[in-house]
Backbone as a ProteinNet text record, in pm:
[ID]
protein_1_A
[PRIMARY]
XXXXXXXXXXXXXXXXXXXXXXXXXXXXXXXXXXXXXXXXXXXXXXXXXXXXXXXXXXXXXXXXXXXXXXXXXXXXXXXXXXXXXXXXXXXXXXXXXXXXXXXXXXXXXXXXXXXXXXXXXXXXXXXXXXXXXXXXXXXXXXXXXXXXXXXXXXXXXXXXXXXXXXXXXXXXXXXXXXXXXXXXXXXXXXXXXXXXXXXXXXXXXXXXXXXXXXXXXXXXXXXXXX
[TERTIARY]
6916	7033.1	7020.8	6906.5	6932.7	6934.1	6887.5	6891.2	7001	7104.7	7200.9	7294.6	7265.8	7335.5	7266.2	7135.6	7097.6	7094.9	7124.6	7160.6	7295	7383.7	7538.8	7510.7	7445.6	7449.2	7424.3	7269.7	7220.4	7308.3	7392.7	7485.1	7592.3	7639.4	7720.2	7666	7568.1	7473.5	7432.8	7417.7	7344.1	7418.1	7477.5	7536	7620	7549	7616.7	7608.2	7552.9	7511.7	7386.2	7287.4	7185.7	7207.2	7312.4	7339.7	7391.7	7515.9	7580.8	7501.6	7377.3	7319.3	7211.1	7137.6	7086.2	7207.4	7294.2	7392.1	7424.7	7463.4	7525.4	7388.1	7251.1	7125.7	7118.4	7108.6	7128.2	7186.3	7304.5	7427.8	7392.3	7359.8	7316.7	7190.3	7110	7018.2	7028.2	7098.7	7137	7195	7281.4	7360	7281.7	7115.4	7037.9	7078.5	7193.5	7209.6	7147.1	6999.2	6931.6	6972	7057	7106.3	7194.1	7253	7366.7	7263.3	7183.3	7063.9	7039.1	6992.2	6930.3	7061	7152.7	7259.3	7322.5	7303.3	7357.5	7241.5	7105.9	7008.3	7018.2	7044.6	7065	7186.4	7282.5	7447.6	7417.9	7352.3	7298.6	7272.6	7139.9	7078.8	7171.3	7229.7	7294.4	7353.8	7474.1	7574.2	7511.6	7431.2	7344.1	7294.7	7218.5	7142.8	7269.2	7362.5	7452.1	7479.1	7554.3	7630.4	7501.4	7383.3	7293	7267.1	7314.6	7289.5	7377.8	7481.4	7589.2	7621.7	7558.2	7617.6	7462.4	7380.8	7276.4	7313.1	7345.8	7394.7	7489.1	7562.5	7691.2	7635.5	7525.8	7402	7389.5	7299.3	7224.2	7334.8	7438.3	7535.5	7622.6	7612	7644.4	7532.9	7425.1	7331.4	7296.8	7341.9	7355.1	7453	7590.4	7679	7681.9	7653.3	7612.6	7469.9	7411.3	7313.1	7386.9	7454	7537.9	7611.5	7668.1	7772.9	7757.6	7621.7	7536.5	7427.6	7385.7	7327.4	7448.1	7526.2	7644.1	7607.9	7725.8	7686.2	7608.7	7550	7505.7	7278.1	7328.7	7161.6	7063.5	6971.3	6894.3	6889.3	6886.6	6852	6724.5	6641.1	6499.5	6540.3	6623.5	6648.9	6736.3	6842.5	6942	6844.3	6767.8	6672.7	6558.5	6504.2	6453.8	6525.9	6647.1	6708.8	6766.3	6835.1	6900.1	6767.2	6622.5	6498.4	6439.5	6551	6498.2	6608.6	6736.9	6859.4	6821.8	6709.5	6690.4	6610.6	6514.4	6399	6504.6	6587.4	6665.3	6699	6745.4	6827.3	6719.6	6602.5	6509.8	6530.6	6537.2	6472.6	6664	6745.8	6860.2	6889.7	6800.3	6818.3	6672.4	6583.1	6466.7	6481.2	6570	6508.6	6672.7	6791.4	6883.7	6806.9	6717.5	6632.7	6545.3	6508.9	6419.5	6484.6	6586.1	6673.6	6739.1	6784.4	6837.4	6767	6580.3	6488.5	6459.6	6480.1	6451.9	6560.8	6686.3	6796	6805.7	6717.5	6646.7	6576.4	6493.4	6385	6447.3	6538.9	6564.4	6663.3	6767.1	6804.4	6725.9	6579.7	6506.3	6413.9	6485.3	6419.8	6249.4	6270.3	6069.2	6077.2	6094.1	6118.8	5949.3	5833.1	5753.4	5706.1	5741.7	5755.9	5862.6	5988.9	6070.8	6028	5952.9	5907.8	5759	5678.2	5567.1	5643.8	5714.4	5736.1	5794.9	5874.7	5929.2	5831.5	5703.8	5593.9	5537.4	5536	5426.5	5479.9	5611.5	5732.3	5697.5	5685.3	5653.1	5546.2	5467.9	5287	5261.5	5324.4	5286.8	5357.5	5465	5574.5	5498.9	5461.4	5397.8	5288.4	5183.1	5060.9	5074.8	5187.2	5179.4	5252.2	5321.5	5386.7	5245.7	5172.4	5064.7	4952.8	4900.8	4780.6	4797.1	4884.4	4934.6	4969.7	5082.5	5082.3	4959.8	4902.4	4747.6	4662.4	4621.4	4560.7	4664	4769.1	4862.5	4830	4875.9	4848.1	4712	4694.6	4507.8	4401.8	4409.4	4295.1	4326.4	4465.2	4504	4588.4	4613.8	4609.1	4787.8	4874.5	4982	5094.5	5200.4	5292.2	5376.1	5387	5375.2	5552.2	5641.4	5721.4	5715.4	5560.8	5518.3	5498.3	5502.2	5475.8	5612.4	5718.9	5864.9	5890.3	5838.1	5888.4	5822.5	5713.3	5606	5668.4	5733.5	5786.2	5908.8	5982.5	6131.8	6078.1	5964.6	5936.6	5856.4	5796.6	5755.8	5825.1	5944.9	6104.7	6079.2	6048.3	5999.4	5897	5789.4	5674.7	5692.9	5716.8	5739.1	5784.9	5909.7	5976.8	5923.2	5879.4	5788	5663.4	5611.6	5450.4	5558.7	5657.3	5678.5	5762.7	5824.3	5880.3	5771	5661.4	5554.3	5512.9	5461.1	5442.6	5518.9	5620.5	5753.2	5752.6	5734.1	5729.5	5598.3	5556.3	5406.2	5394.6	5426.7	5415.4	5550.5	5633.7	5737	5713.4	5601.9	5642	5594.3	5568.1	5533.1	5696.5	5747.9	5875.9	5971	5934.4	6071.1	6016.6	5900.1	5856.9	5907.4	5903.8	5925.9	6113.4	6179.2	6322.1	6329.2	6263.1	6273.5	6283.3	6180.7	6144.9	6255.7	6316.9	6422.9	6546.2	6559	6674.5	6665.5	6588.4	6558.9	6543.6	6527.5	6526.8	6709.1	6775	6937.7	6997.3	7054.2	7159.9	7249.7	7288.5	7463	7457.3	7589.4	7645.7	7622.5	7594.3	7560.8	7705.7	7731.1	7863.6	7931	7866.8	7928.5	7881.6	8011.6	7974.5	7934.4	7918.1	7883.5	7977	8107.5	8218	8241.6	8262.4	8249	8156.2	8046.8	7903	7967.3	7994.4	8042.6	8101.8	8229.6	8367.8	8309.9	8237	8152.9	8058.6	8048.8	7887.4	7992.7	8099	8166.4	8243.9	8283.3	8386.5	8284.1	8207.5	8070.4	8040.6	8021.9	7933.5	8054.9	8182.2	8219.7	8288.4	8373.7	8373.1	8279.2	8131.8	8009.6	8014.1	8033.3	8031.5	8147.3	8248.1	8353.5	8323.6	8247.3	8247.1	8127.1	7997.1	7930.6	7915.3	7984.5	8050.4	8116.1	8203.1	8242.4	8178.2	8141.9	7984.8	7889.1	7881.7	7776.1	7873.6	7999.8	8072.5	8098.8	8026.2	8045.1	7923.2	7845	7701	7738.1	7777.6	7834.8	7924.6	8015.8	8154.9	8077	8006.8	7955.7	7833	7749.7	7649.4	7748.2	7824.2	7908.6	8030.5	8060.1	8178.3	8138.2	8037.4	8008.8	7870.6
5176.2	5212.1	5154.6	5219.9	5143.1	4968.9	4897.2	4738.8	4694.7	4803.6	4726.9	4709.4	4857.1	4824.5	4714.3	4741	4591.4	4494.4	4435.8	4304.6	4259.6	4366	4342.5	4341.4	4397.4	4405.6	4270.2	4260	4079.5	3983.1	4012.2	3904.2	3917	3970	4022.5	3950.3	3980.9	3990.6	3815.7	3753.7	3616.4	3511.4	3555.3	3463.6	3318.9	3227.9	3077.6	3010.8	3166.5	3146	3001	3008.2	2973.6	2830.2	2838.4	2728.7	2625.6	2710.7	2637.8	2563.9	2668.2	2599.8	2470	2491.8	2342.7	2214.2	2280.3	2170.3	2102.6	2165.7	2154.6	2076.3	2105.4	2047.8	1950.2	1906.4	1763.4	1680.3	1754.9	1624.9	1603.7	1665	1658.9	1603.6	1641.6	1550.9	1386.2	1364.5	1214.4	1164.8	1238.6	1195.7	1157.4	1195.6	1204.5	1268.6	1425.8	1496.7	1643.9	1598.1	1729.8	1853.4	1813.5	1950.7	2035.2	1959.9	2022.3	2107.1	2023.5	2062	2210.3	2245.8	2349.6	2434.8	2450.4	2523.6	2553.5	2499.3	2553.2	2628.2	2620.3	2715.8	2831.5	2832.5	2982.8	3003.7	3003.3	3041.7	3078.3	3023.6	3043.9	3182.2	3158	3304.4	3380.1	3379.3	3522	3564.3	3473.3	3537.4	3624.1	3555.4	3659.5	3780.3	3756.7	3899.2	3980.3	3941.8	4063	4112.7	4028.8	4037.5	4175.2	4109.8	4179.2	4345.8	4303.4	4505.5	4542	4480.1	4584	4605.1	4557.2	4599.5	4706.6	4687.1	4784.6	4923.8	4946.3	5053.1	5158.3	5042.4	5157.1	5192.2	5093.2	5121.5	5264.1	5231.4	5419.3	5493	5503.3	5633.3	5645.3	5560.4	5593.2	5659.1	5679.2	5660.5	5802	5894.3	6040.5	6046	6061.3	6016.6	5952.6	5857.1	5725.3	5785.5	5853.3	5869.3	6017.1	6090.2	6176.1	6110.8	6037.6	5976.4	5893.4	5834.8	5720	5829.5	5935.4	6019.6	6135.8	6185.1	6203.4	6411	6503.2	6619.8	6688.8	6689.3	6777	6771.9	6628.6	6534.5	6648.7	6656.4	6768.1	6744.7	6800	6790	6685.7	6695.5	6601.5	6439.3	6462.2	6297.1	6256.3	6367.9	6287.1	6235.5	6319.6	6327.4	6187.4	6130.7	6067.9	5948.9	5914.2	5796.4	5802.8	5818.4	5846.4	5784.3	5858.1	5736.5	5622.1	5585.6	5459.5	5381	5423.5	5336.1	5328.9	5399.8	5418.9	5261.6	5271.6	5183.8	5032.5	5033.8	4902.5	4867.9	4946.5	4906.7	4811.7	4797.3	4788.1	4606.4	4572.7	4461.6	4403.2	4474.9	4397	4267.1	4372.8	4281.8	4193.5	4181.7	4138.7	3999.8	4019.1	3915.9	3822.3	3855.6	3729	3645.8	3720.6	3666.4	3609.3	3601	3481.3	3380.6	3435.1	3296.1	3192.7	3284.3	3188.1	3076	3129.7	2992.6	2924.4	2968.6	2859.7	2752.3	2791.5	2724	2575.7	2658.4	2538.7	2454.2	2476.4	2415.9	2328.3	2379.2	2328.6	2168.6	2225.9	2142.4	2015	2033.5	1943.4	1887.6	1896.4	1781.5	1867.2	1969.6	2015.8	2121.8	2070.3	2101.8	2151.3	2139.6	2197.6	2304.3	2348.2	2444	2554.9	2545.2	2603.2	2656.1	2575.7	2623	2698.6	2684.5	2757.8	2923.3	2875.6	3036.3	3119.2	3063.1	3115	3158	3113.2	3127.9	3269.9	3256.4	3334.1	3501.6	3478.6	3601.8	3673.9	3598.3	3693.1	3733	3667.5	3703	3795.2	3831.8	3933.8	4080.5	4035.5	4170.2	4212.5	4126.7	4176.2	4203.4	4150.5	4197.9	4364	4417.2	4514.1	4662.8	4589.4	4671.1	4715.5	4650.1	4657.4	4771.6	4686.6	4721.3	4809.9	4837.1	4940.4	5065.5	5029.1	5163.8	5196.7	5146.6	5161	5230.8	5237	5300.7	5406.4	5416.7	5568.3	5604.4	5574.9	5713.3	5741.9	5623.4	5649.7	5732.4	5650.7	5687	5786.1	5780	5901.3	6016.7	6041.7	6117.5	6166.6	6094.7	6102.2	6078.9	6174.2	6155.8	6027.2	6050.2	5914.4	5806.8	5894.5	5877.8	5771.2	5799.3	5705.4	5573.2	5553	5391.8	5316.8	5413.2	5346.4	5318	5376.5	5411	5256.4	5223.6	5087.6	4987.9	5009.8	4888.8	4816.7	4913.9	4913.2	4861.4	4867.9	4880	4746.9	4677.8	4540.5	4458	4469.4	4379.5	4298.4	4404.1	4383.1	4323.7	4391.6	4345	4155.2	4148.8	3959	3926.4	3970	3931.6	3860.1	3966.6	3931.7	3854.2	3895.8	3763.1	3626.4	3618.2	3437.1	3413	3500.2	3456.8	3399.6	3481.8	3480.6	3322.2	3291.6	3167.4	3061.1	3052	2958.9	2938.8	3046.6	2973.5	2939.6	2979.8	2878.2	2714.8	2689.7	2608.6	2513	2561.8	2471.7	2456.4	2511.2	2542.5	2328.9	2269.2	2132.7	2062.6	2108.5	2048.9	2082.3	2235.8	2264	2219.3	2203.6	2160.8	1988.8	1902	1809.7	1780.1	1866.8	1870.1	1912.5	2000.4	2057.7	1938	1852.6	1750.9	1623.5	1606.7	1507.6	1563.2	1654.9	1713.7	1752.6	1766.7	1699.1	1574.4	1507.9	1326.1	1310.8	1334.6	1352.4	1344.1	1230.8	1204.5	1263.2	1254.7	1267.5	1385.7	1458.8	1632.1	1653.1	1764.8	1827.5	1776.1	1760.7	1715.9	1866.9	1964.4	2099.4	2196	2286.2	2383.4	2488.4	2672	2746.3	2791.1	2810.4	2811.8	2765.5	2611.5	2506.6	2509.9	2578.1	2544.8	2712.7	2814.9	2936.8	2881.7	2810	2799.7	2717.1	2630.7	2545.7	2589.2	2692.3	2786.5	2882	2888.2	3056.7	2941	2852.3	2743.6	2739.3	2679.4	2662.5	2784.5	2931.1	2979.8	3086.5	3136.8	3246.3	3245.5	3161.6	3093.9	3184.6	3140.9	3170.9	3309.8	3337.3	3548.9	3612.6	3564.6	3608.3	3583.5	3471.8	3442	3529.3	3486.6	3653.6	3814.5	3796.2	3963.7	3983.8	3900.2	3917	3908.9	3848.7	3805.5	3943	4012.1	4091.8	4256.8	4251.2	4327.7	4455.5	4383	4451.9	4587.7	4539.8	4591.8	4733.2	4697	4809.9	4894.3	4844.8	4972.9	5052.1	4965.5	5039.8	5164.9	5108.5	5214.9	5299.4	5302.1	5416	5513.6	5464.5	5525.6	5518.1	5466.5	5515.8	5598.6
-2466.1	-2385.9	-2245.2	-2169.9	-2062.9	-1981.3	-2130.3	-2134.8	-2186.5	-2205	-2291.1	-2117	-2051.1	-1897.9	-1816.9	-1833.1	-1725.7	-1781.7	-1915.7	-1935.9	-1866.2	-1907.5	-1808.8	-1665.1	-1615.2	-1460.2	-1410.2	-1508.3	-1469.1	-1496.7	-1550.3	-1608	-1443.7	-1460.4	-1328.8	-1170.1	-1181.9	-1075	-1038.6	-1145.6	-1118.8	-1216.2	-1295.1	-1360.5	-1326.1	-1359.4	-1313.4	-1112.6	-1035.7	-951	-908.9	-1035.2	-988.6	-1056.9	-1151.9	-1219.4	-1109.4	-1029.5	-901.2	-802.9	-785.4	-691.1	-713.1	-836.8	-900.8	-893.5	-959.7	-963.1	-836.6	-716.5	-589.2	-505.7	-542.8	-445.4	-514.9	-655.1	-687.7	-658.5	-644.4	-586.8	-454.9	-378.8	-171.3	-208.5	-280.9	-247.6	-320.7	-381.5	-410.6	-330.9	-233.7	-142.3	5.5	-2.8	91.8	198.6	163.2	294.2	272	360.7	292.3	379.9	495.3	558.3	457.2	411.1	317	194.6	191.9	67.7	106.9	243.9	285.2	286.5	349.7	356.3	184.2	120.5	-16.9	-78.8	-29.5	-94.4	34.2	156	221.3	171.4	146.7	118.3	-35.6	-112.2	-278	-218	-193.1	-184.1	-111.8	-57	28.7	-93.9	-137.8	-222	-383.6	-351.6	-512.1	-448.4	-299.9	-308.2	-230	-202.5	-156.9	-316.5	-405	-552.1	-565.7	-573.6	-692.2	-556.5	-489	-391.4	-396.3	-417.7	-436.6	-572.4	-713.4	-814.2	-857	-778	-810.2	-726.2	-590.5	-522.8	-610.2	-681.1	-792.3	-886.1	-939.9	-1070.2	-1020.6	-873.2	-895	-846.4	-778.4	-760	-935.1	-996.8	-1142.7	-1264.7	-1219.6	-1299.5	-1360.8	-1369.3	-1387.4	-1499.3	-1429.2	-1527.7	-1617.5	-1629.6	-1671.9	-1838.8	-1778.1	-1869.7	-1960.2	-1898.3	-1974.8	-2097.2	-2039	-2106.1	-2230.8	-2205.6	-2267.3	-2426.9	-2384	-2472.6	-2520.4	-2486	-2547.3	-2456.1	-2454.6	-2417.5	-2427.5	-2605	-2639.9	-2617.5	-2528.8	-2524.5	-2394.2	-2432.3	-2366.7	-2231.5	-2121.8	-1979.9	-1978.4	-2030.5	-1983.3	-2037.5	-2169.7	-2182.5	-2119.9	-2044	-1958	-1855.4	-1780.5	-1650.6	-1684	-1821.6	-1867.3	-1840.3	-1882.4	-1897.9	-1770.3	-1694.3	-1531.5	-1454.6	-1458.5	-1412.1	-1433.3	-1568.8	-1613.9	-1561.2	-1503.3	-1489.7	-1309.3	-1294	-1152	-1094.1	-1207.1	-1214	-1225	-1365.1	-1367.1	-1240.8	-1136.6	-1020.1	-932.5	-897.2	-848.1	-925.5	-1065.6	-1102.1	-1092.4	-1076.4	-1052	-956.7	-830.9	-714.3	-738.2	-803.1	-771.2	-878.1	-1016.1	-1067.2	-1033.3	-980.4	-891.7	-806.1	-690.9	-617.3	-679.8	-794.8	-856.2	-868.2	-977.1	-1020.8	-945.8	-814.3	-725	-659.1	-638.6	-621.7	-708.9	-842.2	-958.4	-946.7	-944.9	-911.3	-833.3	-764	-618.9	-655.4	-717.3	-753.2	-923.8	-945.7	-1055.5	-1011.2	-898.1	-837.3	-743.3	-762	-706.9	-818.8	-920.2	-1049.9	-1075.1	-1001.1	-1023.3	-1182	-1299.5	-1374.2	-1447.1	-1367.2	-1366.9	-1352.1	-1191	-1142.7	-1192.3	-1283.1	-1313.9	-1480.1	-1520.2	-1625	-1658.3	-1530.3	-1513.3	-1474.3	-1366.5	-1349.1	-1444.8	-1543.6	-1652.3	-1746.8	-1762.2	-1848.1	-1793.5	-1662.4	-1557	-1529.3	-1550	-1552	-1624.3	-1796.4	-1878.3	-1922.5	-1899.8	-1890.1	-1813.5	-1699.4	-1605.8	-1664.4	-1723.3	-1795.3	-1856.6	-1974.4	-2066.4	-2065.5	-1994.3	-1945.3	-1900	-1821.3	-1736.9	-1815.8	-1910.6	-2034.3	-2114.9	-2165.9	-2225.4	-2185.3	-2060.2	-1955.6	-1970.6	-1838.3	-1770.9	-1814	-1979.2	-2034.4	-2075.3	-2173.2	-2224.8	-2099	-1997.4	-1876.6	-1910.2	-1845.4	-1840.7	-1939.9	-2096.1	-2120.1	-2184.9	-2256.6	-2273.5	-2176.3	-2081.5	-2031.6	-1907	-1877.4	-1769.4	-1853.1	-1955.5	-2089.5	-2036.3	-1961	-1965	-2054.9	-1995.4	-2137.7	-2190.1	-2301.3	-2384.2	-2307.1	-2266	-2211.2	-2095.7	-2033.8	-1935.1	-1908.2	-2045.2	-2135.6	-2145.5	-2155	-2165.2	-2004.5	-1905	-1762.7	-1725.7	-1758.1	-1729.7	-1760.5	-1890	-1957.4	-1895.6	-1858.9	-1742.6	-1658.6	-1571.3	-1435	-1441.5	-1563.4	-1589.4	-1554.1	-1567.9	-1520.8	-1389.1	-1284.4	-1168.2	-1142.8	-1191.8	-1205.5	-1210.1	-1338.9	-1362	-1248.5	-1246.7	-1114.1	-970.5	-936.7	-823.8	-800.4	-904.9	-949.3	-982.9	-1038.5	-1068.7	-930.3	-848.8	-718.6	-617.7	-589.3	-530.9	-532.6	-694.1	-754.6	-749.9	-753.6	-708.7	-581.9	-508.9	-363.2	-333.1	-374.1	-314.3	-412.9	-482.1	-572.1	-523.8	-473.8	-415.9	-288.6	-187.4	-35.6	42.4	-35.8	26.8	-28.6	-136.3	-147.8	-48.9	-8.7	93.6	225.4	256.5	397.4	388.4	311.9	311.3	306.6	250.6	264.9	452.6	491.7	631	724.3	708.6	790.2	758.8	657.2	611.2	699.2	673.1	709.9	887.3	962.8	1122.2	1158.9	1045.8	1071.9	1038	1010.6	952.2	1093.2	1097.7	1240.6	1202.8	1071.9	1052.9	978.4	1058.4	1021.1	855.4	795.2	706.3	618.7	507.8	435.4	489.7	451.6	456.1	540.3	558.7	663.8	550.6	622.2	565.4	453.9	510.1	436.2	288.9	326.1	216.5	119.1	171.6	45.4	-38.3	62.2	-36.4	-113.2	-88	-183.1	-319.8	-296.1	-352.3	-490.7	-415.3	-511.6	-606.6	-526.7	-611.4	-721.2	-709.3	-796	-883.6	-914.6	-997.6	-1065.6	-991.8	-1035.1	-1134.6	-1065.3	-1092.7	-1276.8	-1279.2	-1460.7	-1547.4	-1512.8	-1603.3	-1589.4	-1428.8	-1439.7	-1519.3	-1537.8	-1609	-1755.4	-1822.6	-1979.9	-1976.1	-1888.1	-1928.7	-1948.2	-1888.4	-1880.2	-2019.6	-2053.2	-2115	-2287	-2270.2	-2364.6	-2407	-2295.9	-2290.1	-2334	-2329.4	-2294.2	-2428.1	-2551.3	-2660.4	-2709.4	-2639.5	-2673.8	-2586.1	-2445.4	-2358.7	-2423.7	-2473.2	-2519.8	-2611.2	-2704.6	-2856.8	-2783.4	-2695.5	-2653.4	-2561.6	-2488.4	-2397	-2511.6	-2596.4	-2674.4	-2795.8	-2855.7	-3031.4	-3052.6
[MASK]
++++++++++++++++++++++++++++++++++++++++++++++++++++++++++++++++++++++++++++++++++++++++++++++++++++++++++++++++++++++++++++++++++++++++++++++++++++++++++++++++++++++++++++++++++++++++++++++++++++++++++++++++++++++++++++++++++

């Protein structure tokens, strides 16, 4: 239940965003205007991590309800209280794994198709490592309830998250220092202002948020109303 909501959210949240912005740094950087380069990866990132805080903020002021509604009336107080902390936990990897995608984006848009596929490796090695581990310590060896193991597994989301962001930027940080320094050698004005790179990113990106949503949109009705 509660992956059937954060698959939609993520979809919502990052969808075709990160696609926009690979797409949009390829083209500036063929064009050798790496100012423009840099301004479509800050304007990338803004517009995802606002998207992804504000569709997580309604996540948790919905998330009560939401778990009522989702286990049906007659569902006991502790599994509403159970699932409502797990939609708590989703909110957390909402905003955390846009903010990945949006540097993969980057990096994808800079042909480092190395780096985009290590971190993709590294994401889930750490999930799953921490799904594993982690529950195994809880409840094994700290003799907690078994419930605790589902709470880890949610909270792995993040986990990846942050270990392949971590990794991405360090593994890209001589590519972006070297765009930094191109882009102060750049006599001539950025193609685009701040404006332009929005209108730019949302043309690209918003299409994909609408066919995903919609995509994702069946799994939602059937878990909220059947």
């Amino acid at each position: 239940v509660a992956y059937t909501y954060y698959d939609l959210l993520l979809q919502v949240s990052q969808a075709g965003i990160p696609f926009a912005i690979a797409t949009l740094v390829a083209k500036y950087m063929l064009k050798e205007d790496y100012k423009s380069v840099m301004m479509i990866k800050k304007m990338g990132t803004s517009i995802i991590m606002g998207l992804s805080a504000v569709v997580a903020f309604i996540f948790i002021l919905i998330s009560e309800p939401l778990a009522r509604q989702s286990l049906g009336v007659s569902a006991p107080a502790e599994d509403i209280a159970n699932l409502k902390l797990l939609f708590l936990i989703l909110a957390v990897a909402v905003i955390l794994v846009p903010l990945l995608s949006s540097l993969r984006g980057y990096v994808q848009g800079l042909k480092r198709l190395d780096i985009y596929a290590s971190s993709q490796v590294l994401e889930q090695f750490a999930r799953v490592f921490t799904i594993l581990f982690v529950g195994y310590i809880a409840v094994v060896v700290f003799k907690m309830k078994s419930i605790s193991a589902i709470f880890i597994a949610i909270a792995a989301a993040s986990v990846g998250a942050i270990v392949a962001y971590l990794f991405t930027i360090h593994l890209s940080k001589e590519d972006e220092k070297h765009i930094r320094e191109l882009a102060k050698k750049q006599n001539d004005d950025p193609y685009l202002t701040a404006k332009e790179a929005c209108v730019e990113i949302l043309t690209l990106g918003v299409p994909f948020v609408v066919i995903s949503f919609l995509g994702t949109a069946g799994p939602l009705v059937n878990t909220t109303y059947f």
